[in-house]
C-alpha positions as CSV (number, residue, x, y, z in Angstrom):
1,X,0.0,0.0,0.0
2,X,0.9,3.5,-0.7
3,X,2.3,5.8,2.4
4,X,-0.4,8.0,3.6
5,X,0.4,12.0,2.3
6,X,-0.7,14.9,4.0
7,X,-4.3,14.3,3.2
8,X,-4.7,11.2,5.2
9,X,-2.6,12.6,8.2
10,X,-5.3,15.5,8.0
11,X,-8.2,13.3,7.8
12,X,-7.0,12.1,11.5
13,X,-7.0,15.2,12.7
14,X,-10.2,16.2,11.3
15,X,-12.1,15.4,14.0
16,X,-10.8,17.9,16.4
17,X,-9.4,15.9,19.0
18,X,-5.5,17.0,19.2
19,X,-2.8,14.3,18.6
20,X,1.1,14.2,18.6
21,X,3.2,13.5,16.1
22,X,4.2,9.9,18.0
23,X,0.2,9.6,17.6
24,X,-0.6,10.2,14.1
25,X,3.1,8.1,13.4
26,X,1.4,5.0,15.1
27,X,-2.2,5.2,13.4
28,X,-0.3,5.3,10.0
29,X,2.5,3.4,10.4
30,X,4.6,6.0,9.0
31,X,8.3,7.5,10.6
32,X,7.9,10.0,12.8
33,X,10.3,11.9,10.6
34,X,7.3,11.7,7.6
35,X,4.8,12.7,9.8
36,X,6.3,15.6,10.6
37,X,7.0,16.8,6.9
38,X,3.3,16.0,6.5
39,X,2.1,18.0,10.1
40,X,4.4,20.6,8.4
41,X,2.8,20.8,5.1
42,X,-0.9,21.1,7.2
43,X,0.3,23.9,9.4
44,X,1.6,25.9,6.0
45,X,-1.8,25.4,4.9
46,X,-3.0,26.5,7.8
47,X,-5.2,24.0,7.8
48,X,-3.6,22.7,11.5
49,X,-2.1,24.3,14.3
50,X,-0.4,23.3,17.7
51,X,-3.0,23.0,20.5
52,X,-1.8,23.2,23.9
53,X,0.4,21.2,25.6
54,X,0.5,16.9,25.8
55,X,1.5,15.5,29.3
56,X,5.6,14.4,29.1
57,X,6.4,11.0,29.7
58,X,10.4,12.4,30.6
59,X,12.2,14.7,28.4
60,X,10.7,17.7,26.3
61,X,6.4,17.9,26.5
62,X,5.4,16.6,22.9
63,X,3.8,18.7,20.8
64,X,-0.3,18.7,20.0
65,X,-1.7,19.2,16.7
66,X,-5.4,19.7,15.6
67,X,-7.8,21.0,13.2
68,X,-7.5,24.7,12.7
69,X,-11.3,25.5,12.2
70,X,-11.0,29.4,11.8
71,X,-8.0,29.1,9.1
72,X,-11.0,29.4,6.2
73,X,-14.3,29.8,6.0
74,X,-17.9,29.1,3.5
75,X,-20.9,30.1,2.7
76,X,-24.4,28.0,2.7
77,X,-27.3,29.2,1.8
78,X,-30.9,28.0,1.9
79,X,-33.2,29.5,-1.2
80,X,-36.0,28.7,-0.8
81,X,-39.4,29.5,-2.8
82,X,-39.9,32.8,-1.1
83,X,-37.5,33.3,2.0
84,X,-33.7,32.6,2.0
85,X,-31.0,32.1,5.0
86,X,-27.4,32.5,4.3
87,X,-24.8,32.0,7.4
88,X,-21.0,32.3,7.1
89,X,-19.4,29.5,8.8
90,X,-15.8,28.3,9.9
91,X,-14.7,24.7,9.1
92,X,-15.9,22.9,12.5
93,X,-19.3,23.9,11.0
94,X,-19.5,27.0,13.6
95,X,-21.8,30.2,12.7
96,X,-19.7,33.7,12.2
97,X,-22.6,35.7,10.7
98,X,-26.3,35.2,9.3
99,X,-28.9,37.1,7.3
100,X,-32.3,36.0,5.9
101,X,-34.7,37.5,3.9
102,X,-38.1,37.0,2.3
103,X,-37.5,36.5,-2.1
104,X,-39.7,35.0,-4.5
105,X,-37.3,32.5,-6.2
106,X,-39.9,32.8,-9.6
107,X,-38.3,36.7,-10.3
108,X,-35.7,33.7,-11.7
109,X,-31.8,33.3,-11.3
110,X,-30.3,36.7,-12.1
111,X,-32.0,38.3,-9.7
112,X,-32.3,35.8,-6.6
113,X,-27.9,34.9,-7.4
114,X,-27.3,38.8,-7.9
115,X,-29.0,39.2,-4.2
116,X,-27.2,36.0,-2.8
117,X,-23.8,37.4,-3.7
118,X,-24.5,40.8,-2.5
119,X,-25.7,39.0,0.5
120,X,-22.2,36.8,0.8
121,X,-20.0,39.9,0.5
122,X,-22.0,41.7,3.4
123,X,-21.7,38.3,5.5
124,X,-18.0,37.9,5.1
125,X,-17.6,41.8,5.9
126,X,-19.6,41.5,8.8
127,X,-17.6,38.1,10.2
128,X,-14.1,40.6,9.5
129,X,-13.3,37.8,7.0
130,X,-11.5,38.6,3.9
131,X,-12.9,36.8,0.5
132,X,-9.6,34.9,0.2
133,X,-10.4,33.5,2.9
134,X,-14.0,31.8,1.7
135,X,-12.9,27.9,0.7
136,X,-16.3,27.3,-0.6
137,X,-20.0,27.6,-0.9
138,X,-22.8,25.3,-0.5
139,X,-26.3,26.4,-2.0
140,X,-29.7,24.4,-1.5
141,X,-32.7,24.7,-4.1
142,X,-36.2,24.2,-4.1
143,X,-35.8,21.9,-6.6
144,X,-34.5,19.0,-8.3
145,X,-30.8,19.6,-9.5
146,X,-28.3,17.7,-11.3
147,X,-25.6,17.7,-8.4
148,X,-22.5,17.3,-11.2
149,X,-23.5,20.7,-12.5
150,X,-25.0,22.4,-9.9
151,X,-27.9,23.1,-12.5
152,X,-31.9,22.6,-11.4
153,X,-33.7,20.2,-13.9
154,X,-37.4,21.3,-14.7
155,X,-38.0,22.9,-11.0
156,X,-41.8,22.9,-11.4
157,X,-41.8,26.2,-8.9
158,X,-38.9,27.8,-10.5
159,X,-39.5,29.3,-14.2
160,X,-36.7,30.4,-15.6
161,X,-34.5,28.2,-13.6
162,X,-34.4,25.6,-16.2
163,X,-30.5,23.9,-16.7
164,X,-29.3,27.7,-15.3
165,X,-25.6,27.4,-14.5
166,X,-25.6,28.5,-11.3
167,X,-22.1,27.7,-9.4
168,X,-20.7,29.6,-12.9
169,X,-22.8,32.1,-11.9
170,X,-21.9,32.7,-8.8
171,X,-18.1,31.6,-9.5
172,X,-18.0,34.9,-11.4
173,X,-18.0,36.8,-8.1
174,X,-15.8,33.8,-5.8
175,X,-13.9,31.8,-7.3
176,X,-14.2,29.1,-5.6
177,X,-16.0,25.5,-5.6
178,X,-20.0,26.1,-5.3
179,X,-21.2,22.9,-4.6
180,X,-25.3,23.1,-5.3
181,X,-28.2,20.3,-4.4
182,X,-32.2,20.3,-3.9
183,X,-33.1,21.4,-0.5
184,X,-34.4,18.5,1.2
185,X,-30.4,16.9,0.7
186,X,-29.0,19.5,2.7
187,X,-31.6,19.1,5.4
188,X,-31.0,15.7,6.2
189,X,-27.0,16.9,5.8
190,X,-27.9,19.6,8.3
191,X,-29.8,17.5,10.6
192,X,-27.6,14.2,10.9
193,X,-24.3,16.1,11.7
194,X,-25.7,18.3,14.0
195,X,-28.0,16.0,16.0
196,X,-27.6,12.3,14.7
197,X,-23.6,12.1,13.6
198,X,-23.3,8.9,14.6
199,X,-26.5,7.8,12.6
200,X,-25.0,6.2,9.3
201,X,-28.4,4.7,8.0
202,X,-30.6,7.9,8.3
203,X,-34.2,9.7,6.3
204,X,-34.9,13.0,6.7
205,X,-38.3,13.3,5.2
206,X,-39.9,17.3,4.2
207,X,-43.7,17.5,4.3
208,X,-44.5,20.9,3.0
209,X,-45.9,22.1,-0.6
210,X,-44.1,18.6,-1.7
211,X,-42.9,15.7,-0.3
212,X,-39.4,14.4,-0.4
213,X,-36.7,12.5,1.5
214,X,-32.5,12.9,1.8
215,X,-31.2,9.6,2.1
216,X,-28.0,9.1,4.0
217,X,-27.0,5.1,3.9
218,X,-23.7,4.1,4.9
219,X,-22.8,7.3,5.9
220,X,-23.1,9.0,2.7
221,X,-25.9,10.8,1.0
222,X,-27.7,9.0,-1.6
223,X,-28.7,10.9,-4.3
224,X,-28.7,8.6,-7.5
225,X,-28.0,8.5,-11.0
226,X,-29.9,11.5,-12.0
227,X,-30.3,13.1,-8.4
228,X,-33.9,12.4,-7.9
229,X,-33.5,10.0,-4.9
230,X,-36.0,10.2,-2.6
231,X,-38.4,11.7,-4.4
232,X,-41.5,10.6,-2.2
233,X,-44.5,12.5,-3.6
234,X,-44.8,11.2,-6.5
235,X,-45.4,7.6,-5.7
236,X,-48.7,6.3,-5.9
237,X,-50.6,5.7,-2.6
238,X,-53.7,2.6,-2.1
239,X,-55.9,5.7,-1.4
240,X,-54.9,7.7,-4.2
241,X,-57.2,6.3,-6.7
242,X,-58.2,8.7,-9.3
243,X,-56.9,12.2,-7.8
244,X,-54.2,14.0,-10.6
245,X,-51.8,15.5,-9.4
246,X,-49.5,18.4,-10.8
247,X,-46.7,16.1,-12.5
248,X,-49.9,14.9,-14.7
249,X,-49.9,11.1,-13.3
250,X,-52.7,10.3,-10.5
251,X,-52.8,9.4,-6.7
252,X,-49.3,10.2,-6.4
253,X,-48.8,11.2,-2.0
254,X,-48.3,14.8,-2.9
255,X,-52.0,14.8,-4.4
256,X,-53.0,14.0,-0.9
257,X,-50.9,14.7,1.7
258,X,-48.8,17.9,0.5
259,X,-50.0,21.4,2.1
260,X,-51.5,22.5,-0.8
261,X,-53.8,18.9,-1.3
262,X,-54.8,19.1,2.6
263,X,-55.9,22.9,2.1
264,X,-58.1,22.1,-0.9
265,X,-59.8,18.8,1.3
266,X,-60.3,21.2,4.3
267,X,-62.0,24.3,2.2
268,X,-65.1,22.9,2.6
269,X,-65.3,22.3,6.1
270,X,-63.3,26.1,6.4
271,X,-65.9,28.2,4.4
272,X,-63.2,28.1,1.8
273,X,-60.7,30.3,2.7
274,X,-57.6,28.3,3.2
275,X,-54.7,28.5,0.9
276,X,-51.6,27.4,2.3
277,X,-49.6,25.0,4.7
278,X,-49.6,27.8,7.5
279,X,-53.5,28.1,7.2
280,X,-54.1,24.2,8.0
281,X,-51.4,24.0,10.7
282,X,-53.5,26.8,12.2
283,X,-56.8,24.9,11.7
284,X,-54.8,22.1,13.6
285,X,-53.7,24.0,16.5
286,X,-56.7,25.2,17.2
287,X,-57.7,22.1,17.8
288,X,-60.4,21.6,15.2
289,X,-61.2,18.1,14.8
290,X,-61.9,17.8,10.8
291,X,-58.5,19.0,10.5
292,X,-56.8,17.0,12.9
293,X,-58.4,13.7,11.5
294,X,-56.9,15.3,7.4
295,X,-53.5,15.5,8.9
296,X,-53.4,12.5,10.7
297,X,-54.5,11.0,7.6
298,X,-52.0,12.7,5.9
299,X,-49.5,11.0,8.2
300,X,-51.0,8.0,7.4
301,X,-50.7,7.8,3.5
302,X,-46.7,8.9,4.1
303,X,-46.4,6.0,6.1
304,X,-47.6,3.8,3.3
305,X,-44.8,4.7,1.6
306,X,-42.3,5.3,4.0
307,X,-43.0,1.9,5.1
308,X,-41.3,0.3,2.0
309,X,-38.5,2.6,2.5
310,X,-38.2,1.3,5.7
311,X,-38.1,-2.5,4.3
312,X,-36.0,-1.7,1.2
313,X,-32.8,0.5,3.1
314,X,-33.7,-0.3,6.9
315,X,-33.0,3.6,8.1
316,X,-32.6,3.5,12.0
317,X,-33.9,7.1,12.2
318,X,-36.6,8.9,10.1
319,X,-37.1,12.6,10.7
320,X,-39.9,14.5,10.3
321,X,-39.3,18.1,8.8
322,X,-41.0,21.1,6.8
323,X,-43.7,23.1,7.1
324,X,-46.5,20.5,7.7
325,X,-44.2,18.9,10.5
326,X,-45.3,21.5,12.6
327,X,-48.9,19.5,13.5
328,X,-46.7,17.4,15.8
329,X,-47.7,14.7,16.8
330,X,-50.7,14.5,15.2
331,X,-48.8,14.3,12.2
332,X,-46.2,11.8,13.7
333,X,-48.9,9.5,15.0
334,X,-50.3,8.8,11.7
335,X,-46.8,8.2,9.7
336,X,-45.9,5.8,12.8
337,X,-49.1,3.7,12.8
338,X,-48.3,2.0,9.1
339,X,-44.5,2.1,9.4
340,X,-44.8,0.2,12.3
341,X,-47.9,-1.8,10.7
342,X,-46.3,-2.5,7.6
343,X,-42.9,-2.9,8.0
344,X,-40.5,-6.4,8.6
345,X,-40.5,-6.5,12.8
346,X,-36.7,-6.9,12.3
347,X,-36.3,-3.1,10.5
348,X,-38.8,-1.5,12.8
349,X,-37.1,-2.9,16.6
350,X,-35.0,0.0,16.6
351,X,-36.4,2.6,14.1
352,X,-37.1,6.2,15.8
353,X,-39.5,8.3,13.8
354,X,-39.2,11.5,15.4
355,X,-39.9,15.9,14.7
356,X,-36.5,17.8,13.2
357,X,-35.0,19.3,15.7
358,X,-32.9,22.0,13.7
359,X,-36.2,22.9,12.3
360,X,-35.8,25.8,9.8
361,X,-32.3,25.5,9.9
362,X,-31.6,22.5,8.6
363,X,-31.1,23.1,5.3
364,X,-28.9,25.9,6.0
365,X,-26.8,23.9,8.3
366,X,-26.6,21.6,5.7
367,X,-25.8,23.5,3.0
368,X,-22.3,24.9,5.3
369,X,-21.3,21.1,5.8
370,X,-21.4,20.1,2.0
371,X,-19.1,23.2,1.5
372,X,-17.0,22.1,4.5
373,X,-16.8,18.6,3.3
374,X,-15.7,19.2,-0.2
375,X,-12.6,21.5,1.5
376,X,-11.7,19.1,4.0
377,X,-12.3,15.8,1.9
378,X,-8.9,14.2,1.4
379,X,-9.0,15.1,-3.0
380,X,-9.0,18.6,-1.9
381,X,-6.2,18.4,0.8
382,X,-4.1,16.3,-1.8
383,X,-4.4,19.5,-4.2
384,X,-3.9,21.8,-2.1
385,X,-0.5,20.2,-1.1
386,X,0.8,19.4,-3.9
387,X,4.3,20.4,-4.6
């Protein structure tokens, strides 16, 4: 086998926990005298620095090294349909500065990028960060996306949108790496490393104007051959029978259990004035009982299908996110009743189905750790110490 460079010495520090040089010589098998070229090329990076002092067994203390976290920093940001977060972040994932603001991703790319890199220059301004400092950028979408390109692929709420470059976009402002995926992949990203990290078979599942899932198996995100894994709302559903639904096929779960399907089913019952997610979550909290029974039925018709997800990649947590997520447990009940039902006893003994708990953060979390994970991952460390 090859010796381990610099990027596989980093990789052992990148969990923040401070070794010595003896340390990292032993988990490689490498001379001490290579491992110290190789600390030495990190710290010219910057991308380590001494930490402290180690306990001396006798002779000089030995040296600590770890992950420098504040040596660079990224970008993610969360566009959504009509409200966006951006936060600048170090690379442990900590937040240095945030903004938000309400947009309408439909006034198309031009404008909604133009604003996001105004947006990014005030950010790093505000964090007293330079922009050669900024390593990368992660950027979420409403939207499927071809993650090779970074470009969205017919985004049914995004007109004008259409195979748009958007990291060349972008890149004409930072050059540097803008990594760019649909919105639901950074929110299980977002959620799993900040609350589940060590969770290696994991669903987060959004339940808002659509219905998706981000996939995490093994440890890494799945997002298949095109980049439509886990595209839950357009499966047909047993009670689905006849109702179309807006990608022109019929009883697909979105027809039925997305905000906008709920809304239309309650109307009647609410003298016809509901329109949105918001307006049935407020039905719900009120405590009226027609809605409650729609959105536990909702929860119900997800768990049909999340229950052969459950049998086909055996997650051992599912979390519930998005807008709709907010009806609780009333929500929760329903998806749990027919996973639990309908799902091999063996995939179900340990399976938690619980609320998100970084709630409208997620996906902006999410989006800072695919940024931080493309600048620490070793290919990027290996270029960047080249001779």
């Amino acid at each position: 086998m090859p010796a381990p460079g610099a990027s596989e010495v980093f990789q052992l520090l990148r969990d923040g926990q401070p070794r010595t040089r003896a340390e990292l010589a032993q988990l490689t098998g490498l001379a001490r005298s290579t491992v110290a070229s190789r600390v030495d090329t990190l710290m010219r990076l910057g991308l380590v620095a001494p930490y402290g002092g180690a306990a001396s067994t006798g002779g000089r203390p030995p040296s600590l090294f770890a992950l420098n976290p504040g040596a660079r920093v990224v970008i993610g940001a969360d566009v959504g349909a009509t409200h966006a977060l951006v936060v600048v972040s170090d690379l442990s994932g900590a937040e240095l500065a945030s903004d938000e603001a309400r947009i309408n991703i439909a006034d198309g790319p031009e404008a909604v990028l133009g604003w996001l890199i105004d947006t990014i220059r005030a950010l790093l301004g505000r964090a007293g960060r330079a922009p050669a400092e900024l390593a990368a950028i992660g950027i979420g979408l409403p939207g499927p996306v071809e993650h090779q390109t970074g470009r969205p692929m017919n985004p049914p709420i995004m007109p004008g949108w259409d195979r748009y470059d958007v990291p060349g976009r972008v890149q004409r402002a930072f050059d540097v790496p803008v990594l760019v995926d649909n919105d639901v992949n950074i929110m299980a990203l977002g959620e799993q490393s900040a609350f589940w990290p060590d969770t290696s078979d994991f669903m987060f599942v959004k339940v808002a104007t659509g219905i998706g899932a981000g996939i995490i198996s093994g440890g890494a995100l799945q997002r298949g051959a095109q980049g439509t894994a886990g595209d839950l709302g357009h499966v047909r559903v047993p009670r689905g029978g006849g109702v179309v639904c807006r990608c022109g096929n019929t009883g697909c779960l979105e027809a039925l259990a997305g905000g906008p399907a709920l809304a239309r089913a309650l109307n009647e019952h609410a003298g016809g004035s509901l329109a949105t997610s918001q307006e049935v979550i407020d039905l719900v909290r009120s405590g009226d009982g027609t809605a409650i029974q729609a959105i536990r039925q909702a929860g119900r018709d997800i768990g049909d299908v999340l229950a052969a997800c459950v049998n086909l990649i055996n997650p051992s947590v599912i979390v519930i996110g998005g807008s709709l997520a907010q009806a609780g447990e009333h929500l929760l009940a329903g998806i749990r009743e027919v996973i639990y039902r309908r799902s091999l006893p063996l995939a179900t003994e340990h399976l938690r189905v619980v609320p998100s708990v970084a709630g409208a953060r997620a996906g902006v979390r999410g989006a800072a750790v695919m940024a931080i994970d493309h600048v620490l991952s070793p290919e990027s460390i290996a270029a960047a110490s080249a001779p």
